[in-house]
C-alpha positions as CSV (number, residue, x, y, z in Angstrom):
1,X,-151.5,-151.0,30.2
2,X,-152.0,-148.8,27.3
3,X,-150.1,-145.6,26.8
4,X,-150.3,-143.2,23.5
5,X,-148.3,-139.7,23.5
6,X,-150.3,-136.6,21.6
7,X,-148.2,-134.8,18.5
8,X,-147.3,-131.2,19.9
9,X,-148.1,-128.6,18.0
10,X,-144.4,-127.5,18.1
11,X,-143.5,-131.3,16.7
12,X,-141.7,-131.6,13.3
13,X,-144.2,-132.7,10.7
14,X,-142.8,-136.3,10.5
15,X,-142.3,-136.8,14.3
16,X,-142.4,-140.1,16.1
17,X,-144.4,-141.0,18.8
18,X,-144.3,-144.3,21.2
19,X,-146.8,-146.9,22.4
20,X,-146.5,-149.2,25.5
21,X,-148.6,-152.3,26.2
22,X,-147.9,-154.2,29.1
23,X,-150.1,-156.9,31.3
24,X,-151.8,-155.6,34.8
25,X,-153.7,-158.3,35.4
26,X,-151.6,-159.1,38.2
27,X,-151.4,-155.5,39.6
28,X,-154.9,-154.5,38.9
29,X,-158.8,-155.1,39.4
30,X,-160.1,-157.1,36.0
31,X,-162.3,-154.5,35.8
32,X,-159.8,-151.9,35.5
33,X,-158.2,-154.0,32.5
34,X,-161.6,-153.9,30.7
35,X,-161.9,-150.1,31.1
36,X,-158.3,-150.0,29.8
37,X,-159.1,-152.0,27.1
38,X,-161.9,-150.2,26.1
39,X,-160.3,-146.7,26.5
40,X,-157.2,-148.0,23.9
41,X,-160.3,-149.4,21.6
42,X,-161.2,-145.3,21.2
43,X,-158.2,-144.2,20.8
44,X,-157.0,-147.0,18.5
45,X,-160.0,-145.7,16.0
46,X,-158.7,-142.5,15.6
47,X,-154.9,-142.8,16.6
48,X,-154.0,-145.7,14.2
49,X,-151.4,-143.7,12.4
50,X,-150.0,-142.2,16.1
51,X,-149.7,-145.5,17.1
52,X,-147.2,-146.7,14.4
53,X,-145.1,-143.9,15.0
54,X,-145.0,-144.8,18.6
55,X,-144.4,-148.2,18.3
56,X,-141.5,-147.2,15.7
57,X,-139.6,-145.0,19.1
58,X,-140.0,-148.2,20.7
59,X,-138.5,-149.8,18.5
60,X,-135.9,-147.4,18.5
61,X,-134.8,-148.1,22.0
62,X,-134.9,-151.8,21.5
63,X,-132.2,-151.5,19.3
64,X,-130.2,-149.6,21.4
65,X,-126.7,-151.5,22.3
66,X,-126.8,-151.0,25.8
67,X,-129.2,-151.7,29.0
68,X,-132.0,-149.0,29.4
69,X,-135.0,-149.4,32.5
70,X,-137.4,-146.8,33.6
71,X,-139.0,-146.7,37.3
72,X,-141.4,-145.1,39.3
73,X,-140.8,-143.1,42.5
74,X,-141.1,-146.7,44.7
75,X,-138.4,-148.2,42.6
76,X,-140.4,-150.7,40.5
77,X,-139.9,-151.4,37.0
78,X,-142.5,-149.6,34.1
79,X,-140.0,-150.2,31.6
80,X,-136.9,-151.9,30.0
81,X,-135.5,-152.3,26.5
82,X,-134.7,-155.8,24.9
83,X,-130.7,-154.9,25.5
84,X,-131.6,-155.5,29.2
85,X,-133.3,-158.9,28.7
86,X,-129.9,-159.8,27.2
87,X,-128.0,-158.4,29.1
88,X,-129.2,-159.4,32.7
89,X,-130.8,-162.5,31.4
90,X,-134.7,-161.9,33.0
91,X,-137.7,-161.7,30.1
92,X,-139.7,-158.7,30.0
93,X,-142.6,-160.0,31.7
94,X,-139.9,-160.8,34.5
95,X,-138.5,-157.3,35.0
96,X,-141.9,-155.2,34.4
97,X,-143.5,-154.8,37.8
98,X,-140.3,-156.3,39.8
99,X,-137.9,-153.9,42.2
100,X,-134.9,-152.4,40.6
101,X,-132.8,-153.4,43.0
102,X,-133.3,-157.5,41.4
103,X,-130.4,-156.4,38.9
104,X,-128.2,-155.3,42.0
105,X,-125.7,-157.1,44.4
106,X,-127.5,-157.8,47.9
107,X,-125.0,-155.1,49.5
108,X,-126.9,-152.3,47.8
109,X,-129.9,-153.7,46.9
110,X,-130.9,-153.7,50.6
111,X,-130.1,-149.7,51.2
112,X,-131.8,-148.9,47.5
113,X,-135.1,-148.1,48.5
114,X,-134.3,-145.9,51.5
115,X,-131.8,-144.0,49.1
116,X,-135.1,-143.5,46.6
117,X,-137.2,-142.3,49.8
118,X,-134.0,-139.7,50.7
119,X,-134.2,-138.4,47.6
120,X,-138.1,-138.0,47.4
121,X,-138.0,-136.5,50.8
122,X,-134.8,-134.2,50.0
123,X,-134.6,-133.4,46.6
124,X,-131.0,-133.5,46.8
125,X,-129.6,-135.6,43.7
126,X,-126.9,-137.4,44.5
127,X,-126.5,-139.9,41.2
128,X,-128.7,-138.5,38.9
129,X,-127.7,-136.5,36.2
130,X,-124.1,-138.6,36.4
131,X,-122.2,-141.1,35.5
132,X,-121.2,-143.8,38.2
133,X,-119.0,-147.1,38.0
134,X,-121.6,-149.4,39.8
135,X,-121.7,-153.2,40.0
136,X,-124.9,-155.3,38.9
137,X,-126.1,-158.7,38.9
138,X,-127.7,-161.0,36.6
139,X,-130.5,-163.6,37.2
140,X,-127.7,-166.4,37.2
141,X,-126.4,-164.3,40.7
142,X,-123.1,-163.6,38.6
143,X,-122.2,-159.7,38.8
144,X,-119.9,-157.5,36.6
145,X,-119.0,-154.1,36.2
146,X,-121.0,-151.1,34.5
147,X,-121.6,-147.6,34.0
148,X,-124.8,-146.3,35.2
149,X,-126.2,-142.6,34.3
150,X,-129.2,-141.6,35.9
151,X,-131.9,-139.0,34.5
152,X,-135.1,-137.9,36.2
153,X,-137.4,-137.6,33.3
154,X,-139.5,-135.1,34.1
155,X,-141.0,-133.9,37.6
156,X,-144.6,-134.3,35.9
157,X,-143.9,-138.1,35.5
158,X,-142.1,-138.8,38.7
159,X,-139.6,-140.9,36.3
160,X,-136.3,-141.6,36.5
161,X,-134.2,-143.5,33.5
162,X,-130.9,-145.2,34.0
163,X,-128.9,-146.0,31.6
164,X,-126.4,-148.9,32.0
165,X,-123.2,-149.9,30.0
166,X,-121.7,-153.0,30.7
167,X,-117.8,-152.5,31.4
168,X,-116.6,-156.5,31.3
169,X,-114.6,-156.2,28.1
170,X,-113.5,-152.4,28.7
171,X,-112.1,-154.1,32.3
172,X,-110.4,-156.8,30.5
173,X,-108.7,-154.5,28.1
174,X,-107.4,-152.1,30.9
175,X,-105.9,-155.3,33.1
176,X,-104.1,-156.6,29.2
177,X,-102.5,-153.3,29.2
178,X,-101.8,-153.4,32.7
179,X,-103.2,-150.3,34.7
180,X,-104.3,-148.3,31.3
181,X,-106.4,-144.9,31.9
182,X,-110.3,-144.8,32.6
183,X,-112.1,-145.4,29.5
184,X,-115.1,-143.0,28.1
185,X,-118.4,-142.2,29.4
186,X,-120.6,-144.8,29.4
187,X,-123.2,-145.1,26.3
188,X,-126.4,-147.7,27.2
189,X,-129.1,-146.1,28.8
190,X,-132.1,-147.8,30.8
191,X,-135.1,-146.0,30.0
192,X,-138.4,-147.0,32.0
193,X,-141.6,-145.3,31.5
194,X,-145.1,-145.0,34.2
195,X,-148.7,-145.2,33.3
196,X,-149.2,-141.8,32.4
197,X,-151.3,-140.0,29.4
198,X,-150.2,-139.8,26.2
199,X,-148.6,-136.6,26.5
200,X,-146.5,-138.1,29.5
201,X,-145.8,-140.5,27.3
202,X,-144.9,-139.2,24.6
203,X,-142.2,-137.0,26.9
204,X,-140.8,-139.9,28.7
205,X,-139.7,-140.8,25.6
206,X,-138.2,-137.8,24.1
207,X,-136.6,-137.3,27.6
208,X,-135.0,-140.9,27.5
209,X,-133.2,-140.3,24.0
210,X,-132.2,-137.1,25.0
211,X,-130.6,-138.0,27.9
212,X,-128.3,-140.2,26.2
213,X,-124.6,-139.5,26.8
214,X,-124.1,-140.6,23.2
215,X,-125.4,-138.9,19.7
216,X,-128.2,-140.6,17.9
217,X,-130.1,-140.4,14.6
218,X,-132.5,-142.1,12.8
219,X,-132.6,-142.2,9.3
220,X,-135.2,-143.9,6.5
221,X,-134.5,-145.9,3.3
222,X,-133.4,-142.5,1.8
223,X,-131.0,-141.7,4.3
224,X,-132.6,-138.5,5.2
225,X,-132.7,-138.0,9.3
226,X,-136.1,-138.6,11.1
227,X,-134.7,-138.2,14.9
228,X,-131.8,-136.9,16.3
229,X,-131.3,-136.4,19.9
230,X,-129.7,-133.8,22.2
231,X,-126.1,-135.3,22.7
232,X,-126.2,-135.0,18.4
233,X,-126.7,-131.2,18.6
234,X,-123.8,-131.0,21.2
235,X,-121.2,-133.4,19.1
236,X,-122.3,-132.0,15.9
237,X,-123.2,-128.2,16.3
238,X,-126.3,-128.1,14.5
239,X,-129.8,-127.6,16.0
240,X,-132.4,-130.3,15.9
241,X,-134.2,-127.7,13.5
242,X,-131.1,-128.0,11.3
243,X,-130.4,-131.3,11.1
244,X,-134.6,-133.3,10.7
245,X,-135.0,-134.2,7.1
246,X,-131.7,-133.5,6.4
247,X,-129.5,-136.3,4.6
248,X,-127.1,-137.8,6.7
249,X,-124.3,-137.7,4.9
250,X,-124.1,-133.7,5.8
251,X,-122.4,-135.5,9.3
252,X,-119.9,-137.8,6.9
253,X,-116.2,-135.9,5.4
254,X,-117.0,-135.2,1.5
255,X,-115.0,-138.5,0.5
256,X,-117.4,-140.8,2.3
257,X,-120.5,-138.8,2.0
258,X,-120.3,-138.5,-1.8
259,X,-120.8,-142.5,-1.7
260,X,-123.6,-142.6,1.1
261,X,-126.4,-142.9,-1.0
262,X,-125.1,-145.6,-3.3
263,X,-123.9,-147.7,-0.1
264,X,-127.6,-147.3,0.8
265,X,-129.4,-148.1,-2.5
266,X,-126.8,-151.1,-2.3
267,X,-128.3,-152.5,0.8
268,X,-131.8,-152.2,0.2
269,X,-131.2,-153.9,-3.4
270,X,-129.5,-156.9,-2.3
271,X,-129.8,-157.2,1.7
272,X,-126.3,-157.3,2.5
273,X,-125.5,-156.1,5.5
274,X,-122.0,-154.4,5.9
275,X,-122.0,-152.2,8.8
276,X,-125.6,-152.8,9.9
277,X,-125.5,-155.0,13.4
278,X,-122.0,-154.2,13.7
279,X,-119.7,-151.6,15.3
280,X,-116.9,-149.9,13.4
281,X,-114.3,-146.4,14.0
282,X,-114.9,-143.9,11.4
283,X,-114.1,-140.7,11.0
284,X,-117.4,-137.5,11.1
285,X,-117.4,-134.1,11.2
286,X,-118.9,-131.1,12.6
287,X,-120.8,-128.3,11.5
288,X,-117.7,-126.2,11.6
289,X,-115.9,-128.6,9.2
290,X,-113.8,-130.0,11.5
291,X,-113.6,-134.0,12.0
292,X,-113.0,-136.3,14.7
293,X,-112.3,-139.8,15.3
294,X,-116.2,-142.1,16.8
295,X,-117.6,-145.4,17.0
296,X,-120.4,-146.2,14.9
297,X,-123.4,-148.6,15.6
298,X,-126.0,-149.2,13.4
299,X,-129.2,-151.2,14.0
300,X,-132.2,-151.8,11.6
301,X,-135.4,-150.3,13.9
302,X,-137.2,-153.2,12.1
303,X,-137.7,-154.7,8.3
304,X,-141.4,-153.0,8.1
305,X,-140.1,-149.4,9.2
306,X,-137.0,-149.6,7.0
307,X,-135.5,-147.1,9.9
308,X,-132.1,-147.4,11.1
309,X,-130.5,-146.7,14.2
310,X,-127.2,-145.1,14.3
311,X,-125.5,-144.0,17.3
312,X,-122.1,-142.5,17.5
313,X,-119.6,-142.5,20.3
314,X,-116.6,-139.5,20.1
315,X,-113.2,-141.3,20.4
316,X,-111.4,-137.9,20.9
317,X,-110.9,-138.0,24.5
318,X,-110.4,-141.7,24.2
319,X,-107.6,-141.3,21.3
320,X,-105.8,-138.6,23.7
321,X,-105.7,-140.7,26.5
322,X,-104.1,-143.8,24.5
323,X,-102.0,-141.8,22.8
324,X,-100.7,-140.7,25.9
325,X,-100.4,-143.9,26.8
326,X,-98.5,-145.3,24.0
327,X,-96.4,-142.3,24.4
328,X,-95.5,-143.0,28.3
329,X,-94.9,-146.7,27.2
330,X,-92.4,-145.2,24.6
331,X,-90.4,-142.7,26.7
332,X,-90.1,-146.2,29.3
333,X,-88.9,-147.8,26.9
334,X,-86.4,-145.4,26.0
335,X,-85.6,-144.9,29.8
336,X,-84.7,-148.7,30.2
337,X,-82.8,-148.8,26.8
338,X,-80.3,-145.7,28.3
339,X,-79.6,-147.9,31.3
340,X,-76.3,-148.7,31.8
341,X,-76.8,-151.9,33.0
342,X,-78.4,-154.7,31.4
343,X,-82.2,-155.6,32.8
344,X,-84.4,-158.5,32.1
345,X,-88.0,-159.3,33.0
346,X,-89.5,-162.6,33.3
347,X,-92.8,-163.8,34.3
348,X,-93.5,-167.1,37.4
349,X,-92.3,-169.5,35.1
350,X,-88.8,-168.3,34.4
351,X,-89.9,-166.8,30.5
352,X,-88.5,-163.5,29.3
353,X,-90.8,-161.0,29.2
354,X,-88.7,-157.9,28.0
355,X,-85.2,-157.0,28.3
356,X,-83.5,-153.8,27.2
357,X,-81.0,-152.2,24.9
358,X,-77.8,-153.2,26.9
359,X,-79.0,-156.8,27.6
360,X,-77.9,-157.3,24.1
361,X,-74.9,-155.8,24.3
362,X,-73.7,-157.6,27.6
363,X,-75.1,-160.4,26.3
364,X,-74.9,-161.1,22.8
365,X,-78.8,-162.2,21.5
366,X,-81.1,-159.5,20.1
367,X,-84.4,-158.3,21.8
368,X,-86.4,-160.7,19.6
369,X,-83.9,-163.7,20.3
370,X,-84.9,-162.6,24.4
371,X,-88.6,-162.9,24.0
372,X,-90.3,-166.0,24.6
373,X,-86.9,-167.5,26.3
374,X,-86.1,-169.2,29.5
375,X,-83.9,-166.8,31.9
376,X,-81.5,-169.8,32.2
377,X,-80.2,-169.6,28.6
378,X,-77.8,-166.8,30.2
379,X,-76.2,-168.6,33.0
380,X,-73.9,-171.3,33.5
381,X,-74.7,-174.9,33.0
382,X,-74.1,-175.6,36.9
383,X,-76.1,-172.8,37.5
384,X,-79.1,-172.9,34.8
385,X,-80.2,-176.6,35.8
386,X,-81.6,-175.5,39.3
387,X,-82.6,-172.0,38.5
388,X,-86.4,-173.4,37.8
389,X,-86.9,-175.3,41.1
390,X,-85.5,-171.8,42.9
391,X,-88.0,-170.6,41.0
392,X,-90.6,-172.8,42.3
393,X,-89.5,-173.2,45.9
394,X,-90.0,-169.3,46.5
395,X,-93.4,-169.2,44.8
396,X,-94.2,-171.8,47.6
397,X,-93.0,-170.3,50.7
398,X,-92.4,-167.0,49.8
399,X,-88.9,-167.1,51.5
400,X,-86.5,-164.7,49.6
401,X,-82.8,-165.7,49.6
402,X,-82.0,-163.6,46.3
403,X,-84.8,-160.6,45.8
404,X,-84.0,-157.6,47.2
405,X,-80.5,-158.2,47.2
406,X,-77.3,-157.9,45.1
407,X,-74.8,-161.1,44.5
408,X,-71.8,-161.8,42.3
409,X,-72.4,-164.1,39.9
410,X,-71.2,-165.8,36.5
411,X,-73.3,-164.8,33.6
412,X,-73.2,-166.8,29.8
413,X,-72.9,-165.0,26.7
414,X,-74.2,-166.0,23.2
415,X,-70.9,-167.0,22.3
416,X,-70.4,-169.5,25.5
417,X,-67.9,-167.1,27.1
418,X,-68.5,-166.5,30.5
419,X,-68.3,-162.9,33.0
420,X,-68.4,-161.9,36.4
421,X,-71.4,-159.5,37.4
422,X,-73.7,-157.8,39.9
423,X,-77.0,-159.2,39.8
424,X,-79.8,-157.4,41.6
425,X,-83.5,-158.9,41.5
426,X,-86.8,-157.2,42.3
427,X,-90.1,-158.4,42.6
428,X,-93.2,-157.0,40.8
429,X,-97.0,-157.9,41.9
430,X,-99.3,-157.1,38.5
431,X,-103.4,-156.4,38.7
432,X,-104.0,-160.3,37.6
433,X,-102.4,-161.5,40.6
434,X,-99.3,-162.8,39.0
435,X,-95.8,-161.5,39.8
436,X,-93.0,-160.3,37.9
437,X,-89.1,-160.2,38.2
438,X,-86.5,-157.6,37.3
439,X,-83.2,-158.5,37.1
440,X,-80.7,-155.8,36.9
441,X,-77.0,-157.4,35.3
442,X,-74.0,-155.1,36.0
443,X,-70.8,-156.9,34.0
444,X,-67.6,-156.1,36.4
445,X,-65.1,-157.2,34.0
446,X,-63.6,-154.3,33.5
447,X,-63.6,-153.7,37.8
448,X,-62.3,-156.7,38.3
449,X,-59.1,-156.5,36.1
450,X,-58.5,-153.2,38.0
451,X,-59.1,-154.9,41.4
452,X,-56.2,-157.4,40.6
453,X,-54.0,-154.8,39.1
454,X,-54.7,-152.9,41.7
455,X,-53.7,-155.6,44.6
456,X,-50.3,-156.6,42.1
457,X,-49.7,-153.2,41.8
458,X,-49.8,-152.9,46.2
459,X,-47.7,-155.9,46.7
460,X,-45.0,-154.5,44.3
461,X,-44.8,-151.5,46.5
462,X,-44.7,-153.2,49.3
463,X,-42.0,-155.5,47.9
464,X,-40.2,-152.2,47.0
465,X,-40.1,-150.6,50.5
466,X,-39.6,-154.1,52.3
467,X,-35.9,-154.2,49.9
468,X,-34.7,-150.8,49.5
469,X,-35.0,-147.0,50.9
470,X,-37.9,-145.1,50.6
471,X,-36.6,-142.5,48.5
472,X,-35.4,-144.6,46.3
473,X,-38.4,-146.5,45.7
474,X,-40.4,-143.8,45.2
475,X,-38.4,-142.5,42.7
476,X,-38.6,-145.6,40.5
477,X,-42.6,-145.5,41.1
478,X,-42.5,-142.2,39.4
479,X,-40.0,-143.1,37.0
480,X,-39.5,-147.0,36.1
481,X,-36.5,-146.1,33.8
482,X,-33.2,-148.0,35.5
483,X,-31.3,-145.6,38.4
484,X,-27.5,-145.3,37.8
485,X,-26.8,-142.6,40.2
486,X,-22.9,-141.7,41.2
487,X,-21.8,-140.7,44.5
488,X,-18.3,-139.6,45.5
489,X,-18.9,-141.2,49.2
490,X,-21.1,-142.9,50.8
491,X,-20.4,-146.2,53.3
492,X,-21.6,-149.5,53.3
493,X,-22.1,-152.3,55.9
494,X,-22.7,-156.0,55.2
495,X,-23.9,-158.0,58.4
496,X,-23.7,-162.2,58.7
497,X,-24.9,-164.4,61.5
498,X,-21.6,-166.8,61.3
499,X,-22.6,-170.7,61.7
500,X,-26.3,-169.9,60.8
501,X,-27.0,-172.5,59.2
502,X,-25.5,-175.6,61.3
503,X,-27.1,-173.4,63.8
504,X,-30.4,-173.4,62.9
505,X,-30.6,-176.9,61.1
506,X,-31.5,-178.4,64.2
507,X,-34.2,-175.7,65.0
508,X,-38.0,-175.8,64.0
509,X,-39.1,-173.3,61.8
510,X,-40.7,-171.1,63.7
511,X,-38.4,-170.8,66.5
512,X,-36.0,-169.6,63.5
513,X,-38.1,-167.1,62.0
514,X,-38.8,-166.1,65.6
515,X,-35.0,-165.2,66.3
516,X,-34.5,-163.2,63.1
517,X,-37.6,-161.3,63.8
518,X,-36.4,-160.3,67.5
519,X,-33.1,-159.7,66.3
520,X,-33.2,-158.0,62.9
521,X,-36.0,-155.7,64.8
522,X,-33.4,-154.4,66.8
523,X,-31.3,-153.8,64.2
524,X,-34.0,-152.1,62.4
525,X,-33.9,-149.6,65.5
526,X,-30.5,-148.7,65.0
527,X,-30.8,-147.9,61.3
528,X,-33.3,-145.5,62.4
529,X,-31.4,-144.5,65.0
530,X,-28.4,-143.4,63.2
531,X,-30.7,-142.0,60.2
532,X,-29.0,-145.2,57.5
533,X,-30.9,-146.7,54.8
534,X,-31.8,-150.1,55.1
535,X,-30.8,-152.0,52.0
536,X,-32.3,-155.4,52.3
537,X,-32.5,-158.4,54.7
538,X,-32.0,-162.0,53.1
539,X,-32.0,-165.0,55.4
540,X,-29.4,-164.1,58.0
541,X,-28.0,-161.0,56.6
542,X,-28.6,-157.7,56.7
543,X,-27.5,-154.6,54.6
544,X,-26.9,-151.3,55.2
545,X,-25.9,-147.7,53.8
546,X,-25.5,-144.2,55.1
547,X,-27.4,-141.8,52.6
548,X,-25.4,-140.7,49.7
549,X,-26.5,-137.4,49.6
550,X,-25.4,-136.2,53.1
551,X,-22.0,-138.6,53.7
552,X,-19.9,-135.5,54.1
553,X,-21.6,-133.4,56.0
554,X,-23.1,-135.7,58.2
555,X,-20.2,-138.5,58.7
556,X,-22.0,-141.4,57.1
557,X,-19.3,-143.2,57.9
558,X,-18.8,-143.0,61.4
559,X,-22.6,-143.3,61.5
560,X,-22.1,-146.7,60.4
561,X,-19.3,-147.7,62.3
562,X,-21.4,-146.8,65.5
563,X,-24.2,-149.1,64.2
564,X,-21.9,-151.6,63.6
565,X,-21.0,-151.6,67.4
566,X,-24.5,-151.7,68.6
567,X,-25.1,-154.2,66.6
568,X,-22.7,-156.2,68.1
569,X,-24.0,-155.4,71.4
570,X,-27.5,-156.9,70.3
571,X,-26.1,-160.1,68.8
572,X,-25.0,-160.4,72.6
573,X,-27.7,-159.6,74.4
574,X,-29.9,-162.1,72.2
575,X,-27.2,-164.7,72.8
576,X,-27.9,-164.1,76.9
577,X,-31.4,-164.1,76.5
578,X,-31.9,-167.0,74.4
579,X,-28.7,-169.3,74.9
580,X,-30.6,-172.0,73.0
581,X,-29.7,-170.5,69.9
């Protein structure tokens, strides 16, 4: 089918304007191709020069880097751009005339065409004139992800245009940085375009560029700009007015643009292709003088035109979000480095994956040393030989013995020296499907020491109270320095069980220990009793004092003599009760 679009009288003088062929003889009468054919014979005799420029626009789109389709109100296809044939893998011939809903997954394919008859009926737009992550399919049945923007190209033409960007490698780049922020708008457009006049035409056409979410121009061998496009005027700041037949190095900072023309001449003299066909960050700026950061494409329209295609993607939202990034990344870093306790991550197979700044000081290797490392390089030989079959085993069944939990165990230095610590493991589950584990070291040297100081220092004050008074043993815990204190009185009683020995020789141990206990608890009684001090009990004799302090006023000595008696008197009572011994 024939279309040819009419030069407004508005139009720049050297505007561009775009013709469509495509077969029909499958969709039409043969004698509504020959009418066709005879109507684009006219208007080939007196539109030659229209129809170059038109073929030139289309040219234009076909060297857009992204997917572009048009269709009609029933969802069929009027148009597509050779970026779709690559990119979904059907020819031209094969997409013109098909469904739309070939390119999607069979989920949404089936509801597609009672979404376009909601709309038609409603009016309400709920996709177009956005931006939408979307999944499509190729021919091969294989799917991926994409961005698709929708724009209803006039009401006139009963058009709408998609534009899709495939998002594979912008996915694979967020899971490598895993859970990175959403990337930029998306950039390909699907432009499609119905049998309409050449006015209609001619619209569709302007509409599709201009609908791009990304700026465009088209410049000749001279570098002056033949077409820009909306998004242009809204990165750049200049009208259309301003910027057609302008060169387009008034877009480029003074250092490059100074050297724009030459890089040109340079390519058109020898063919070289530096940036043509390729992608590449550089740096523009704006009507007001200011720069920013974009992506630049550049396509050759065709050899005969000697046009080129740039389009230009701004990085400034995109260079905020990473740099937030990076700077997040940073100030975790710096959070783990300020730990106080050593961490280490490794990956399924037992390989460090990062450790911070007080792993190396627990442990002895640097941060570079760590990397690339087995975890088992920091424990004990009879500890690192099984570590990777743990490993394995609870991949397998999942069972936890250690994650989640905190143990004691020995740890290795660099130097072969070994520590007690606190080990604490965690278990991480990443976007891929793979799993990570942080280990959190604590080194209880230091706790440990005081722990056994601690218990020696107990048992010494036990010892202390178990062999003299409590006052006195107090005072040498506050003040180790030797007593030598003089007393003008004071009376003391030593006690001893005559015969113990050939006594007890014949006795089992335990019966013995079992008679001093009853007996020498009944003489503790009467030291408390009579308010004495208990000296100390060795064997089978036992020491005591009255207190120093108070022997006058309180008659130590009778005190003691008084014990003495009882004592006596529970030497004989033991006797009756136990005559064995």
């Amino acid at each position: 089918m024939v279309r040819m679009m009419a030069a407004p009288e508005t139009c720049h003088e050297e505007c561009y304007f775009c013709l469509y062929l495509k077969e029909i003889a499958a969709t039409t009468t043969t004698s509504r191709v020959s009418s066709l054919e005879e109507e684009w014979k006219k208007l080939s005799i007196t539109n030659n020069e229209t129809a170059a420029d038109s073929t030139i626009l289309k040219l234009v789109l076909d060297a857009s880097f992204h997917a572009l389709f048009v269709i009609n109100e029933e969802g069929i296809i009027q148009l597509v751009n050779e970026k779709s044939c690559e990119v979904f893998g059907w020819s031209r011939d094969e997409f013109l005339g098909s469904n739309i809903h070939i390119i999607m997954p069979s989920d949404v394919a089936s509801s597609h065409d009672q979404y376009l008859k909601n709309y038609l009926l409603t009016g309400v737009k709920k996709m177009i004139g956005t931006q939408r992550e979307v999944t499509a399919q190729r021919k091969d049945g294989s799917t991926f992800p994409c961005v698709l923007g929708l724009s209803e190209v006039s009401k006139e033409s009963g058009l709408i245009c998609g534009f899709i960007r495939d998002l594979t490698s912008e996915k694979n780049l967020e899971e490598r940085n895993e859970n990175l922020e959403e990337r930029n708008e998306a950039n390909t457009h699907t432009i499609k375009v119905q049998r309409k006049g050449l006015l209609v035409a001619e619209n569709t056409i302007l509409g599709i560029l201009d609908a791009s979410f990304h700026a465009l121009f088209v410049i000749n061998e001279e570098g002056i700009i033949q077409l820009v496009n909306e998004k242009s005027c809204e990165v750049f700041g200049w009208s259309k007015e301003e910027m057609m037949s302008q060169n387009i190095n008034m877009i480029m900072p003074p250092k490059v643009s100074a050297n724009h023309d030459q890089y040109l001449k340079n390519y058109l003299k020898t063919g070289i292709k530096k940036m043509i066909g390729t992608q590449r960050e550089v740096n523009a700026q704006r009507k007001d003088g200011t720069t920013f950061s974009c992506v630049l494409g550049l396509s050759e329209v065709s050899k005969e035109s000697g046009l080129i295609c740039g389009f230009i993607r701004d990085l400034t939202s995109e260079k905020k979000v990473r740099m937030e990034v990076e700077e997040n990344h940073k100030l975790m870093l710096k959070i783990m480095d300020s730990s106080f306790h050593a961490l280490l991550v490794i990956n399924e197979k037992g390989i460090i994956q990062m450790v911070n700044e007080r792993s190396t000081k627990v442990l002895g290797w640097t941060k570079e040393e760590f990397i690339g490392q087995n975890i088992k390089m920091i424990m004990p030989h009879e500890h690192a030989h099984q570590h990777d079959d743990y490993l394995k085993r609870y991949l397998a069944t999942g069972f936890k013995r250690m994650i989640g939990k905190e143990r004691e165990v020995p740890a290795k230095r660099k130097d072969g020296t070994t520590f007690p610590c606190i080990l604490g493991l965690s278990e991480i589950d990443t976007s891929d499907g793979t799993k990570l584990f942080v280990g959190f070291l604590e080194d209880i040297t230091v706790r440990k020491s005081l722990l056994i100081a601690e218990a020696e220092r107990e048992a010494s004050d036990n010892l202390l109270h178990n062999i003299l008074p409590e006052h006195i043993a107090k005072r040498l815990k506050q003040d180790p320095s030797h007593i030598a204190d003089h007393y003008e009185n004071t009376t003391i009683l030593f006690a001893d069980i005559v015969g113990f020995t050939d006594k007890t020789s014949s006795m089992r141990p335990h019966d013995v220990v079992t008679m001093l206990n009853n007996l020498f608890s009944q003489f503790d009684y009467l030291v408390g009793h009579y308010d004495l001090n208990k000296v100390k009990t060795i064997g089978d004799c036992y020491m005591v004092t009255s207190i120093p302090s108070s022997e006058i006023d309180n008659d130590g000595c009778s005190r003691v003599c008084m014990f003495a008696l009882d004592l006596l008197k529970a030497v004989k009572t033991c006797n009756m009760s136990g005559p064995q011994h």
